[in-house]
N, C-alpha and C positions, 0 to 999 in steps of 0.2 A: 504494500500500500504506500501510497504516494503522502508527504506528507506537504501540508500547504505553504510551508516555507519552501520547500521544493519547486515548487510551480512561481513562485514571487519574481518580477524581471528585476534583473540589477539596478541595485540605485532606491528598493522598496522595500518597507519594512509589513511586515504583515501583524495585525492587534487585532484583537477580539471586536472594536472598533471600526475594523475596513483596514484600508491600503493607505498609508502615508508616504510620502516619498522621504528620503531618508537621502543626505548632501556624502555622493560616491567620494573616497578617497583618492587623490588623485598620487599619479604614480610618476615620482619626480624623475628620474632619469628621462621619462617622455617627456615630460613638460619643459625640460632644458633644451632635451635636444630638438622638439618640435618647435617652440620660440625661439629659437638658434641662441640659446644662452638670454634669452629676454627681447631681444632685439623685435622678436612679432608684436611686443606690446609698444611700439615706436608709433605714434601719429607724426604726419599725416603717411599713409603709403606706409606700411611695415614692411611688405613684399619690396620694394625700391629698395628702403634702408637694407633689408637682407642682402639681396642683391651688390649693393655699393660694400657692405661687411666683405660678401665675397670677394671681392673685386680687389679690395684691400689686400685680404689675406693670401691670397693667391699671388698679389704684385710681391708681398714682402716673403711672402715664403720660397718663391721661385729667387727673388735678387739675395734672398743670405744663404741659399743652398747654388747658387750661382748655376744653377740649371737651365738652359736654352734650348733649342730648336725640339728635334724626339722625342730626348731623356725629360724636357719640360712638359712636351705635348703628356708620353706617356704617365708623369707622375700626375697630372692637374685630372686624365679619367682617371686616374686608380681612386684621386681623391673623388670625383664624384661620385664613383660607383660604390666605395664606402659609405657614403652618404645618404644614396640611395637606400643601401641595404638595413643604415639602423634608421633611417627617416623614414621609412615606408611602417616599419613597423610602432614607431613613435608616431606618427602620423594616426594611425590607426587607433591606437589608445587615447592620443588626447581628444582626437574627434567622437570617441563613444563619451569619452569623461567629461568633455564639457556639453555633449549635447546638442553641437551642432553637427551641420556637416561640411565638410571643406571651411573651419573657422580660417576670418583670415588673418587671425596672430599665428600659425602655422605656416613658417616661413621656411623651414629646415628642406622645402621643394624648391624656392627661391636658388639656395646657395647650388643645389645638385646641376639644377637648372643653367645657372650662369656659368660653374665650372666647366661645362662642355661645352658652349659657348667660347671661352677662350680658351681651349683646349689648344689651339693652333696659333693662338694670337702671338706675335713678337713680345718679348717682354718692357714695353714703354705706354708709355701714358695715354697717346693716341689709339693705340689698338685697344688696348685696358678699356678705355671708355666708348668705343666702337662696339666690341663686344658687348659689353654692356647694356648701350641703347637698340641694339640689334635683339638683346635676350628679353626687353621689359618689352619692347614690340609686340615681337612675335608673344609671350606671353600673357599679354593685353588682348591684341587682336585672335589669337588663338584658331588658326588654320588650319583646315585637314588635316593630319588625324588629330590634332592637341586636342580639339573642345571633346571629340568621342573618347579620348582617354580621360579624360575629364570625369565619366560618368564611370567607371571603375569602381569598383567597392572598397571605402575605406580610404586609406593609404595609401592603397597603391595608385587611386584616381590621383588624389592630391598630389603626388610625387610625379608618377608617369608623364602627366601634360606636359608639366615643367620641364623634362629632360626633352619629352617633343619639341615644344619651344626654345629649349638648348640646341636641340640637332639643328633648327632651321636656320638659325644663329650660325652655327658652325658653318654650315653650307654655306650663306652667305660672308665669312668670314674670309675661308677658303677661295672664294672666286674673287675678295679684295685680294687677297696675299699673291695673286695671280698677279695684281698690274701695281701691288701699294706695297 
C-alpha cells in the first residue's frame, strides 16, 4: 500500500488539513554554477553581463597561459564542453527549484555559448568583442535550429540553444578570419 506522502509532488507537505506547499531547499552547487557565481542576478541583461564575464575570462586565461592559434582554439571547446556538461545538469535543478522554466538568472548557457563562439577568434580585443556581438545576436534573434532547441527538457533546452547560437557565431567568425 501506497502511503500519501508517497504520492505528494516535490516542494509539498501533506496534513490532515490538505496540501501546503512547503519553500524546496535549494541545492547550492547548482545555484552557483547556474548564476555563473551570481552574475545571473546582474540587471539590466544578466545573459550580456555572463556573456562579457566570459569574454573576460577567456581573454585572461588564454594571454597568462600564453596559448594561441589550435592549442587556444582546442582548450577555449574543452572549456565549453565542461561547461556544458555541469550546466546542463545545474541548469536542470535550478529550473525545477525555483519554478520557472528557462529563469533568466541562468546564465551558466550564456558562458558555454560565447566560449564556442570564440573558439577561433585571434586573441585581441577586436575579435574578443566581434565574437561577442556575433554570440548575443545570434542568441537574441535565435535561428534555425536554436529557438527548436530551445524547447528541450530542462537543461538541456536552456544550454543547447546557447551552444546553437555559439556555432553560428563560430561560423561566422570563421569566414571573418578568412579576409580579417
Amino acid at each position: 500500500m501506497t502511503k500519501r506522502s508517497e504520492l505528494r509532488p516535490p516542494g509539498v507537505r501533506i496534513h490532515e488539513g490538505g496540501a501546503t506547499a512547503v519553500p524546496v531547499a535549494r541545492t547550492s552547487w547548482a545555484w552557483i554554477v547556474g548564476t555563473f557565481f551570481g552574475i545571473g542576478r546582474l540587471k539590466p541583461g544578466p545573459g550580456t553581463w555572463a556573456s562579457l564575464a566570459a569574454l573576460a575570462l577567456w581573454y585572461i586565461g588564454l594571454d597568462a597561459a600564453r596559448l594561441s592559434g589550435w592549442s587556444a582554439a582546442l582548450v577555449t571547446l574543452a572549456g565549453a564542453l565542461v561547461v556544458v556538461l555541469i550546466g546542463i545538469p545545474a541548469s536542470t535543478i535550478v529550473e525545477r527549484e525555483s519554478g520557472h522554466t528557462d529563469p533568466g538568472f541562468v546564465v551558466i548557457d550564456e558562458v558555454a555559448g560565447q566560449w564556442v563562439a570564440l573558439a577561433i577568434a585571434p586573441l585581441d580585443v577586436g575579435h574578443g568583442l566581434l565574437a561577442f556581438a556575433l554570440f548575443r545576436f545570434f542568441d537574441i534573434v535565435k535561428p534555425w535550429p536554436v529557438r527548436s532547441l530551445e524547447r528541450l527538457h530542462g537543461g538541456t533546452g536552456i544550454v543547447l540553444d546557447d551552444v546553437a547560437a555559439g556555432a553560428y557565431g563560430l561560423l561566422v567568425m570563421w569566414l571573418v578570419r578568412m579576409w580579417w
